[in-house]
MIMIKE-441614 format. One record per atom (N, C-alpha, C): atom name; residue number from 1; chain; x, y, z; residue in three letters. Coordinates in steps of 0.1 Angstrom, whole numbers, plus 5000, padded with zeros to 4 digits. Layout:
N
+------+-----+------+------+------+------+------+
! site ! pos ! unit !   px !   py !   pz ! code !
+------+-----+------+------+------+------+------+
!   CA ! NUM !    A !    X !    Y !    Z !  Ala !
...
+------+-----+------+------+------+------+------+
! end
This chain:
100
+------+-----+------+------+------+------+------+
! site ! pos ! unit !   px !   py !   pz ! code !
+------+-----+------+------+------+------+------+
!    N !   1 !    A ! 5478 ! 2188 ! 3866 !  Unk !
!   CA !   1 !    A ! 5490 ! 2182 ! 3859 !  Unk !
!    C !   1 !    A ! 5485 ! 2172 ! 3848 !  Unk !
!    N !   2 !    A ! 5476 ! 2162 ! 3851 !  Unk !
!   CA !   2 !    A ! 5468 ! 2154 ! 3840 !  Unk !
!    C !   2 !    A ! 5463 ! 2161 ! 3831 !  Unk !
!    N !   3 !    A ! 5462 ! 2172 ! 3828 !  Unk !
!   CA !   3 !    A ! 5453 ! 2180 ! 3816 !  Unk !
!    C !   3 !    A ! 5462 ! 2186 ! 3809 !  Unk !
!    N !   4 !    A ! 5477 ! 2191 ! 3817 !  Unk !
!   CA !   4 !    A ! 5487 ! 2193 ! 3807 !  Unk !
!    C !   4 !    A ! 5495 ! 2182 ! 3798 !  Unk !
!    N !   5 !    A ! 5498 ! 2172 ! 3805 !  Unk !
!   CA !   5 !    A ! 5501 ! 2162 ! 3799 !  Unk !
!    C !   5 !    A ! 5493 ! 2156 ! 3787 !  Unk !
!    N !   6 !    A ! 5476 ! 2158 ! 3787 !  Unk !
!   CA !   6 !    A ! 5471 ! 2151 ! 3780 !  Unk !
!    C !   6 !    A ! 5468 ! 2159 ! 3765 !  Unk !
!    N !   7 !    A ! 5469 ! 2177 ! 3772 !  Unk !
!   CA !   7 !    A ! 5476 ! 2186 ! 3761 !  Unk !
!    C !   7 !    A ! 5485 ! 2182 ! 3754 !  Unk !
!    N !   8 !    A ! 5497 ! 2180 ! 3763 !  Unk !
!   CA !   8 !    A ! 5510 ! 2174 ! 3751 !  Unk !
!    C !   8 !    A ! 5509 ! 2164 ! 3745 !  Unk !
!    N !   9 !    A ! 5501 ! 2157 ! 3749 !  Unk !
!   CA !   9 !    A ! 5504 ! 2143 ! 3742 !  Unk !
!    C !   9 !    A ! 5491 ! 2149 ! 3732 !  Unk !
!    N !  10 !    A ! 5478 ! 2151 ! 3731 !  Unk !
!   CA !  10 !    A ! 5471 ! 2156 ! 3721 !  Unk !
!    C !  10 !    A ! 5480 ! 2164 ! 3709 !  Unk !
!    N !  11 !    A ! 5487 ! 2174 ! 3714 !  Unk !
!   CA !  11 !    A ! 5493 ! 2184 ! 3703 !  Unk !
!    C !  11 !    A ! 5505 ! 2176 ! 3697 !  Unk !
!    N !  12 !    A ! 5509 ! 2169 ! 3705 !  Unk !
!   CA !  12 !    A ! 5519 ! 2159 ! 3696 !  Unk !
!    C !  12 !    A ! 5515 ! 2149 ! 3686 !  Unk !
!    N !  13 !    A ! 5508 ! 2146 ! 3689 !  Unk !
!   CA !  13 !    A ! 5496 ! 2136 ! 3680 !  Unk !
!    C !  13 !    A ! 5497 ! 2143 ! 3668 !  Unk !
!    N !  14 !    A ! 5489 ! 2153 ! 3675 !  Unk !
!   CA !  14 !    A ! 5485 ! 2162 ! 3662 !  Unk !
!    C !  14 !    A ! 5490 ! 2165 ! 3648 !  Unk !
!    N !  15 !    A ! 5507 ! 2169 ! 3656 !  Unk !
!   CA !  15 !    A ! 5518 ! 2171 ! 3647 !  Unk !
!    C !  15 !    A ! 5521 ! 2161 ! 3639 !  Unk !
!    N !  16 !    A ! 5522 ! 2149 ! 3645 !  Unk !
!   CA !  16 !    A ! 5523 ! 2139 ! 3634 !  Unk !
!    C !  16 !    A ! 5516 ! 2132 ! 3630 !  Unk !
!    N !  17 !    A ! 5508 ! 2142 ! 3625 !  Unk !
!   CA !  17 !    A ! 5492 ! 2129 ! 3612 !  Unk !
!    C !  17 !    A ! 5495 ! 2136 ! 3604 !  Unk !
!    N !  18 !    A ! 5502 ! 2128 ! 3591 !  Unk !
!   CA !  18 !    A ! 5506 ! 2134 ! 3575 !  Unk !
!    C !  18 !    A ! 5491 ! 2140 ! 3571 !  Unk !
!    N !  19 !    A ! 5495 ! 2148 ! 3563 !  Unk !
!   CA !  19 !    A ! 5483 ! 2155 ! 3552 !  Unk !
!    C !  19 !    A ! 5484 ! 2148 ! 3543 !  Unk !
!    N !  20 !    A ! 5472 ! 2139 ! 3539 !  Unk !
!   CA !  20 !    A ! 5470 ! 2132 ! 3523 !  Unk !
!    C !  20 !    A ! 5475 ! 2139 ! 3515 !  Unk !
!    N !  21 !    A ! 5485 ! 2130 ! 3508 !  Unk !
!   CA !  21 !    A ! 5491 ! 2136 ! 3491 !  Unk !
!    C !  21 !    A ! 5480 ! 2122 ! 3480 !  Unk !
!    N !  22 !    A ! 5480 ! 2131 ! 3470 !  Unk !
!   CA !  22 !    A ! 5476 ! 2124 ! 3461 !  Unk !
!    C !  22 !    A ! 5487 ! 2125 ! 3451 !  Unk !
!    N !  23 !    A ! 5492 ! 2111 ! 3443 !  Unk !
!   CA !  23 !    A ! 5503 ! 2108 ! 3436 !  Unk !
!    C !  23 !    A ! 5495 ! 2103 ! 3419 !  Unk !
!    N !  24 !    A ! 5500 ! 2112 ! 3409 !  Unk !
!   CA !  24 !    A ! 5501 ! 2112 ! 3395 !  Unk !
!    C !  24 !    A ! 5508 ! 2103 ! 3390 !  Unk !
!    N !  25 !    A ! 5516 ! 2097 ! 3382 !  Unk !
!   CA !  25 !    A ! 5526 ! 2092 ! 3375 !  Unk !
!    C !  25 !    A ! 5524 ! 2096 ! 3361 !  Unk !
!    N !  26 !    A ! 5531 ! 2099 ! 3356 !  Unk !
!   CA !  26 !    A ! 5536 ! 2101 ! 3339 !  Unk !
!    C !  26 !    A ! 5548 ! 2095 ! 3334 !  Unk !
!    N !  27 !    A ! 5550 ! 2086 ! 3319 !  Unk !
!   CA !  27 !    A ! 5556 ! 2072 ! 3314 !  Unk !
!    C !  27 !    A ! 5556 ! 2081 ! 3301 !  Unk !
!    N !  28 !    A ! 5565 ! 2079 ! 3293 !  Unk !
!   CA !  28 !    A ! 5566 ! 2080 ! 3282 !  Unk !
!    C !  28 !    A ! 5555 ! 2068 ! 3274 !  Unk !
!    N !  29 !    A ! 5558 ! 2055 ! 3283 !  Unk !
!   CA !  29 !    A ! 5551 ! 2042 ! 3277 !  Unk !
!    C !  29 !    A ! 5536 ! 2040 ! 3284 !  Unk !
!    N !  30 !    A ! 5535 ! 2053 ! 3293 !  Unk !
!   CA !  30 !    A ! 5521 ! 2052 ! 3297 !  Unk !
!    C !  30 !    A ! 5506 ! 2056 ! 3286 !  Unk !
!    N !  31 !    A ! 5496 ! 2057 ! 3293 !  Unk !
!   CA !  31 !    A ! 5487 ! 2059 ! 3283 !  Unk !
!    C !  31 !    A ! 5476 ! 2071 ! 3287 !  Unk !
!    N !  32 !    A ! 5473 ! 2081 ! 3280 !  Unk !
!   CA !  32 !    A ! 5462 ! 2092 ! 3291 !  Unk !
!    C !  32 !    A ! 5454 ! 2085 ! 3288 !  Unk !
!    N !  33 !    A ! 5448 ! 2074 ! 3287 !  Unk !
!   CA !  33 !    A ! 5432 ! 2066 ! 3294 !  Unk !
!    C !  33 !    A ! 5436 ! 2059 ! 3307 !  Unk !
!    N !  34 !    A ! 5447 ! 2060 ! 3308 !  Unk !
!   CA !  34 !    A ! 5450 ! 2053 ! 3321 !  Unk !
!    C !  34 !    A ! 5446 ! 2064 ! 3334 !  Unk !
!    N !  35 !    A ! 5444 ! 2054 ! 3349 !  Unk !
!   CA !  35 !    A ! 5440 ! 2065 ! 3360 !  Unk !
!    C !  35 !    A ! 5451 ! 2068 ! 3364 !  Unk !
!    N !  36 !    A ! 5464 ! 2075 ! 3357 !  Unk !
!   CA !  36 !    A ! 5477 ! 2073 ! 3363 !  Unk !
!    C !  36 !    A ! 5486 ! 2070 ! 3377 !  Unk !
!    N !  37 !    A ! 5483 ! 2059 ! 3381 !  Unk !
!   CA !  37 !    A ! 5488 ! 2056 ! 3393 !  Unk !
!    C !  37 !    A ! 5501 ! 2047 ! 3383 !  Unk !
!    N !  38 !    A ! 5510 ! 2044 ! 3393 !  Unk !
!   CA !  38 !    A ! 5528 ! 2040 ! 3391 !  Unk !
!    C !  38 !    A ! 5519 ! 2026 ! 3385 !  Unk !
!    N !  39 !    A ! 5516 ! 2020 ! 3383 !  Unk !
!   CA !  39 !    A ! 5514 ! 2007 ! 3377 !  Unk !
!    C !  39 !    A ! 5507 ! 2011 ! 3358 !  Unk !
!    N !  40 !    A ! 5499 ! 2025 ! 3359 !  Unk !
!   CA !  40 !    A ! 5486 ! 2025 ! 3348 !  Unk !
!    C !  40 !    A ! 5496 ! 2039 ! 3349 !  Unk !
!    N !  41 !    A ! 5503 ! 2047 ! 3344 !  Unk !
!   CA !  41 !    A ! 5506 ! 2059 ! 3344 !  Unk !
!    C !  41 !    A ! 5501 ! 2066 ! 3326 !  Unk !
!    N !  42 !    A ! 5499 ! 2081 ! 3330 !  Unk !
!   CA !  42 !    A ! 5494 ! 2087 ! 3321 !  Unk !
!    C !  42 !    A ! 5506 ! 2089 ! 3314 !  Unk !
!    N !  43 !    A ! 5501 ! 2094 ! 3298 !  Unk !
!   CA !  43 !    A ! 5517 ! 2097 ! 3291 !  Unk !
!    C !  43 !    A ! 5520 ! 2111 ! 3291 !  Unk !
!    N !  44 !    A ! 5510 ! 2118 ! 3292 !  Unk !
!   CA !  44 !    A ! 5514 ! 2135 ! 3288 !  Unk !
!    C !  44 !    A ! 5516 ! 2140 ! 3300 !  Unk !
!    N !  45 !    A ! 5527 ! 2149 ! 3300 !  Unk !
!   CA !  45 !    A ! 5519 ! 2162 ! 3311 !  Unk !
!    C !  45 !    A ! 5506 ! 2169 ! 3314 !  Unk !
!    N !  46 !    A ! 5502 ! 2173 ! 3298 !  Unk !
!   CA !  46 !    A ! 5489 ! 2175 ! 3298 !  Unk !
!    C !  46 !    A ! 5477 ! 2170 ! 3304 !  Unk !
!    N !  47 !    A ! 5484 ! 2158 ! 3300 !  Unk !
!   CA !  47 !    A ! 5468 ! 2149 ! 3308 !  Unk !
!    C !  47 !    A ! 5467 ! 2151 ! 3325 !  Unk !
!    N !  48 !    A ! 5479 ! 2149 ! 3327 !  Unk !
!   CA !  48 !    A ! 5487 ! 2151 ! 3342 !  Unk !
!    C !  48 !    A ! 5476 ! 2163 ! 3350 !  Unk !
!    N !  49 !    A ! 5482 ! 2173 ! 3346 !  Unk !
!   CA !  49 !    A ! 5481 ! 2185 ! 3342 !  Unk !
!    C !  49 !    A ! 5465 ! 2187 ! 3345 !  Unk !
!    N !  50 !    A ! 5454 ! 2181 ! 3336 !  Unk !
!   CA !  50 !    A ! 5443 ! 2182 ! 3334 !  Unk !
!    C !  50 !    A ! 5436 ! 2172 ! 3351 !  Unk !
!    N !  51 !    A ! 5442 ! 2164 ! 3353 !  Unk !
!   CA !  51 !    A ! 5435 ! 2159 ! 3367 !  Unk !
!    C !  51 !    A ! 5438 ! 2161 ! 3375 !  Unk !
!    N !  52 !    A ! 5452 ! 2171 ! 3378 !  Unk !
!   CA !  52 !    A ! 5448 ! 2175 ! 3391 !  Unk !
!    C !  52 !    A ! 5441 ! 2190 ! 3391 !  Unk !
!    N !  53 !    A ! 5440 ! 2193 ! 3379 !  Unk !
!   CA !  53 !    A ! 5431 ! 2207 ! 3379 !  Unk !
!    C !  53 !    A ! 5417 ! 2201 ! 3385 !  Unk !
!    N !  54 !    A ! 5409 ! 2192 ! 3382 !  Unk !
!   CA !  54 !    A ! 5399 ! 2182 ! 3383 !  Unk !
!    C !  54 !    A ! 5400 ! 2181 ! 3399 !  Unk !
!    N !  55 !    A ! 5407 ! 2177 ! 3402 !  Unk !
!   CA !  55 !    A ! 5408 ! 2171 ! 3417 !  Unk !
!    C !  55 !    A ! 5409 ! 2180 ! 3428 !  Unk !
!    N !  56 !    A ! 5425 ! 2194 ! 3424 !  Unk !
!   CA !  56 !    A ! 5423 ! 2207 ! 3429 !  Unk !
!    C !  56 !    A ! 5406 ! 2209 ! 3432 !  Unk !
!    N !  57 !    A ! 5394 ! 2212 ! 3427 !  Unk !
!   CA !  57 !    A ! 5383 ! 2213 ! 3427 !  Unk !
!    C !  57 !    A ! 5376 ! 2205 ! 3434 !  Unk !
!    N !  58 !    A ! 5379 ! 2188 ! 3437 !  Unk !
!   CA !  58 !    A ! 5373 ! 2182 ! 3447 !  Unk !
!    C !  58 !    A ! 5376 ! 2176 ! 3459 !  Unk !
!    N !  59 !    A ! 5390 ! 2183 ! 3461 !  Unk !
!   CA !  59 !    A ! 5397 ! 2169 ! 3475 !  Unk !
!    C !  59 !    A ! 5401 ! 2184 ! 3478 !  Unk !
!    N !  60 !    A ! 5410 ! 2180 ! 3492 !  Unk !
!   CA !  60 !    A ! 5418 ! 2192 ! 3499 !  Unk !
!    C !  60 !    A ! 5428 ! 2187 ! 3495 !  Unk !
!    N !  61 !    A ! 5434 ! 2176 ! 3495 !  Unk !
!   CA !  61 !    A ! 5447 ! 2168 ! 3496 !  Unk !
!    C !  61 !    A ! 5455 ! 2177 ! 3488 !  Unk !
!    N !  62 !    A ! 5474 ! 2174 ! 3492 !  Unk !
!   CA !  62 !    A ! 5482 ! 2180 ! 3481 !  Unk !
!    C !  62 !    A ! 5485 ! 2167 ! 3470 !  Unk !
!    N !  63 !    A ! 5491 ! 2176 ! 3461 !  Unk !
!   CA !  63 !    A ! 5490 ! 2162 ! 3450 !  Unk !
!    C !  63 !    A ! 5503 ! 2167 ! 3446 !  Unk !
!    N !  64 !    A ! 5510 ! 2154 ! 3441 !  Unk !
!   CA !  64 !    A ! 5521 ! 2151 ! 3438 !  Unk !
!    C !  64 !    A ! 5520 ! 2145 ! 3420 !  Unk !
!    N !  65 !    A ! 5528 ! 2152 ! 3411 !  Unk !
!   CA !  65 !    A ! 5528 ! 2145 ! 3398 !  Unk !
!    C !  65 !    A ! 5547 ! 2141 ! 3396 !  Unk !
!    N !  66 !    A ! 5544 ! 2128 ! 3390 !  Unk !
!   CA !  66 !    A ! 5556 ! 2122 ! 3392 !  Unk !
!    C !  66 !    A ! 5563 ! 2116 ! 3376 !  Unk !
!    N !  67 !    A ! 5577 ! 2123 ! 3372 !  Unk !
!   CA !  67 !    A ! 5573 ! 2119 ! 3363 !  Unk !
!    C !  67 !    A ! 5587 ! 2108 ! 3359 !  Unk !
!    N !  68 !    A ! 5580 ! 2098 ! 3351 !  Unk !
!   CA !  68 !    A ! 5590 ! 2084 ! 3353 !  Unk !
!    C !  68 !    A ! 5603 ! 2089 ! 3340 !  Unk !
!    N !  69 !    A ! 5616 ! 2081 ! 3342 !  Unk !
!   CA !  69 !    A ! 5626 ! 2080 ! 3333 !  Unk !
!    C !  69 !    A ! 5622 ! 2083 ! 3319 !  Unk !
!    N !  70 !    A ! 5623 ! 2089 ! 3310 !  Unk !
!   CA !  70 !    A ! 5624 ! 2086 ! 3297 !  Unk !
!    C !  70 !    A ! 5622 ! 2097 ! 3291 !  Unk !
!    N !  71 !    A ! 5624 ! 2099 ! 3274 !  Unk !
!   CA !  71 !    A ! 5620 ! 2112 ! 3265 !  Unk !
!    C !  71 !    A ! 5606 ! 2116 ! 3269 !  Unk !
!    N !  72 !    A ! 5602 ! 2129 ! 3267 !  Unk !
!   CA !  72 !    A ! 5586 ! 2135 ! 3268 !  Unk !
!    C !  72 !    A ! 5589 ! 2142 ! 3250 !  Unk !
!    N !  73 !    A ! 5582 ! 2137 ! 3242 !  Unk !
!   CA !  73 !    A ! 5577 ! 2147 ! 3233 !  Unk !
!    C !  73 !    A ! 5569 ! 2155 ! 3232 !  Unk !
!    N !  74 !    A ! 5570 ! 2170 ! 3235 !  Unk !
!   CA !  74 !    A ! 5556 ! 2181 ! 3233 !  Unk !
!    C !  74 !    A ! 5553 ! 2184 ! 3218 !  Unk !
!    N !  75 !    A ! 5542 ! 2185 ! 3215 !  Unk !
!   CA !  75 !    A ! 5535 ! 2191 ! 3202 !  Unk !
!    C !  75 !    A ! 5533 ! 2204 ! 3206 !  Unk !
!    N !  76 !    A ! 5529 ! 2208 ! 3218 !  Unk !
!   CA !  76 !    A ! 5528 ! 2221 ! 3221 !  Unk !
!    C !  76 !    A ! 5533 ! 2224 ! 3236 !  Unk !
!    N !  77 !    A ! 5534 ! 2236 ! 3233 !  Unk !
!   CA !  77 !    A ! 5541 ! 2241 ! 3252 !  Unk !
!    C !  77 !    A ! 5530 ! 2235 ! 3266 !  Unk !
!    N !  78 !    A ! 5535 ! 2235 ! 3274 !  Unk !
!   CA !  78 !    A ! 5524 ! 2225 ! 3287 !  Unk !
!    C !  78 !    A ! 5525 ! 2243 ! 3292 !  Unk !
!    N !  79 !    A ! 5514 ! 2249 ! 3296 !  Unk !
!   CA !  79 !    A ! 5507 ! 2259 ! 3300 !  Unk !
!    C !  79 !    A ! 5502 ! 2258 ! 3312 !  Unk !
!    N !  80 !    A ! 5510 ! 2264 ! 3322 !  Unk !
!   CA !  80 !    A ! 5510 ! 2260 ! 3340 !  Unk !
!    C !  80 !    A ! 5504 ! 2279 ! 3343 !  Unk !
!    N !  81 !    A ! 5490 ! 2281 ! 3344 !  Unk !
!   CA !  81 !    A ! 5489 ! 2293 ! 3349 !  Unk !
!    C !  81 !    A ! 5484 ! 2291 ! 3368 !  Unk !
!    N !  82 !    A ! 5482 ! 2303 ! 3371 !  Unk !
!   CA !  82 !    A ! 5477 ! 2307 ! 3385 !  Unk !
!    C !  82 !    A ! 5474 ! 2294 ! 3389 !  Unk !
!    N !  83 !    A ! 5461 ! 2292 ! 3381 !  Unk !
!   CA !  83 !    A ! 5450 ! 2280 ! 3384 !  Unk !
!    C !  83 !    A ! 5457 ! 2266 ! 3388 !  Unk !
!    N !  84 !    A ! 5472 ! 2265 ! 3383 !  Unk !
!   CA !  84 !    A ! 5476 ! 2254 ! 3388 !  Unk !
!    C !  84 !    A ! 5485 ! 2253 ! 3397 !  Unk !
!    N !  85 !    A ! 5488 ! 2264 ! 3407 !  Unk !
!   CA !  85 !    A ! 5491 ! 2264 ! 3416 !  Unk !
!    C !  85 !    A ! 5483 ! 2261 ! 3432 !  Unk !
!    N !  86 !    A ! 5493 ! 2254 ! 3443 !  Unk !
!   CA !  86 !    A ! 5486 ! 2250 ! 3455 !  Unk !
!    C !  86 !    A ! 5482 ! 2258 ! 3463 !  Unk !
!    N !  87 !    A ! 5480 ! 2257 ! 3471 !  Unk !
!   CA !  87 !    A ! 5478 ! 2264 ! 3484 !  Unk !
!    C !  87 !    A ! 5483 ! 2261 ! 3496 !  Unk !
!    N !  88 !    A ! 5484 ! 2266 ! 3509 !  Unk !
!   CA !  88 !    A ! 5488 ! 2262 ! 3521 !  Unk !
!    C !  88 !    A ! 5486 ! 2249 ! 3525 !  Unk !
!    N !  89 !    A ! 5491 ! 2241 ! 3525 !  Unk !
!   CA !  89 !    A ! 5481 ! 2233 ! 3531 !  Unk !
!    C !  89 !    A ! 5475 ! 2219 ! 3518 !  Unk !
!    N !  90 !    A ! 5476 ! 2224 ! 3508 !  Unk !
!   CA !  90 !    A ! 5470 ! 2219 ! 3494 !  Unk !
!    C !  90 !    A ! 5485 ! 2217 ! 3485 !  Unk !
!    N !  91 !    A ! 5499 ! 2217 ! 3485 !  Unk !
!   CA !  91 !    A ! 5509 ! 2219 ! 3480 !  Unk !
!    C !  91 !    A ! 5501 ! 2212 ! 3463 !  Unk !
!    N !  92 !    A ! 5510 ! 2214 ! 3452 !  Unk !
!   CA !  92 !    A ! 5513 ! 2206 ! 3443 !  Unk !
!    C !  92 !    A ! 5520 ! 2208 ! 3435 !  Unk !
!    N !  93 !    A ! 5526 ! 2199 ! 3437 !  Unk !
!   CA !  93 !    A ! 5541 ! 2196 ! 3432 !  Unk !
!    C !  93 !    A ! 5547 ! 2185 ! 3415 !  Unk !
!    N !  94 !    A ! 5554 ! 2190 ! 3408 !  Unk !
!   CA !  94 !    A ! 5554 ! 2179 ! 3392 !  Unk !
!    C !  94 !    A ! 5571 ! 2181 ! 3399 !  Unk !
!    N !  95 !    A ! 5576 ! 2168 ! 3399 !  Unk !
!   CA !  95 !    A ! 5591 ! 2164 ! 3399 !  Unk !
!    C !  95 !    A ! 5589 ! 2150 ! 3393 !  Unk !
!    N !  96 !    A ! 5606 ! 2148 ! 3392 !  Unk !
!   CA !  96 !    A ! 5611 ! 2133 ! 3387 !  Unk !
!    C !  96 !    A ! 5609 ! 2125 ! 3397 !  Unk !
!    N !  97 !    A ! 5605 ! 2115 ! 3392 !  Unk !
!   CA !  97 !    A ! 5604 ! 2100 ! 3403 !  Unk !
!    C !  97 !    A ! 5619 ! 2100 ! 3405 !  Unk !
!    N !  98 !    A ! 5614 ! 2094 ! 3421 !  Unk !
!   CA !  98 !    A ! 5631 ! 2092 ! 3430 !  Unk !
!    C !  98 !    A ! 5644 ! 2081 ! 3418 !  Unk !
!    N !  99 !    A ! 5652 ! 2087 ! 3420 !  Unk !
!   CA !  99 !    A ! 5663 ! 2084 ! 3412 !  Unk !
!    C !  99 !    A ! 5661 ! 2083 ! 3395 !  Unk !
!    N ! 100 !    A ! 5656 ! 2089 ! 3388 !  Unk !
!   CA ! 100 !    A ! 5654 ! 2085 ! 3378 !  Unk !
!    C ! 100 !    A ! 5651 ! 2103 ! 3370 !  Unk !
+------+-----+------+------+------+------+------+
! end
């Protein structure tokens, strides 16, 4: 009876330890030399874009790009192929920051 219990309680554990997300930010008033975190955010998609392709390559984590209130002006189209899609397990995701 102690080894099932210690089962359940293991496999419940289990269930709830989040999978590391890694979080982008993009600002219109941001800057791409910035490490875009919500304080330093990048201004392009592109730049966006370009680090988590970067990171895709070195972390497992899913990553999250977030993008803050304001106009985006493109000079050219933002180009999302295969390569910047997640995986199982790896999600990544570009949405609006909460309420905005």
């Amino acid at each position: 009876m102690k080894s099932v219990v210690f089962f359940l309680l293991a496999f419940l554990i289990s269930c709830s330890v989040k999978q590391s997300t890694t979080e982008f930010f993009v600002s219109p008033s941001g800057n791409d030399n910035n490490p875009g975190t919500i304080e330093l955010p990048f201004a392009t998609a592109e730049r966006a874009r370009n680090e988590v392709r970067k990171l895709k390559q070195e972390d497992n984590s899913s990553i999250t790009v977030l993008f803050r209130e304001g106009i985006y002006r493109f000079s050219k189209p933002l180009l999302l192929t295969y390569d910047d899609s997640g995986e199982k397990g790896k999600e990544i995701k570009y949405s609006a920051y909460e309420n905005e």
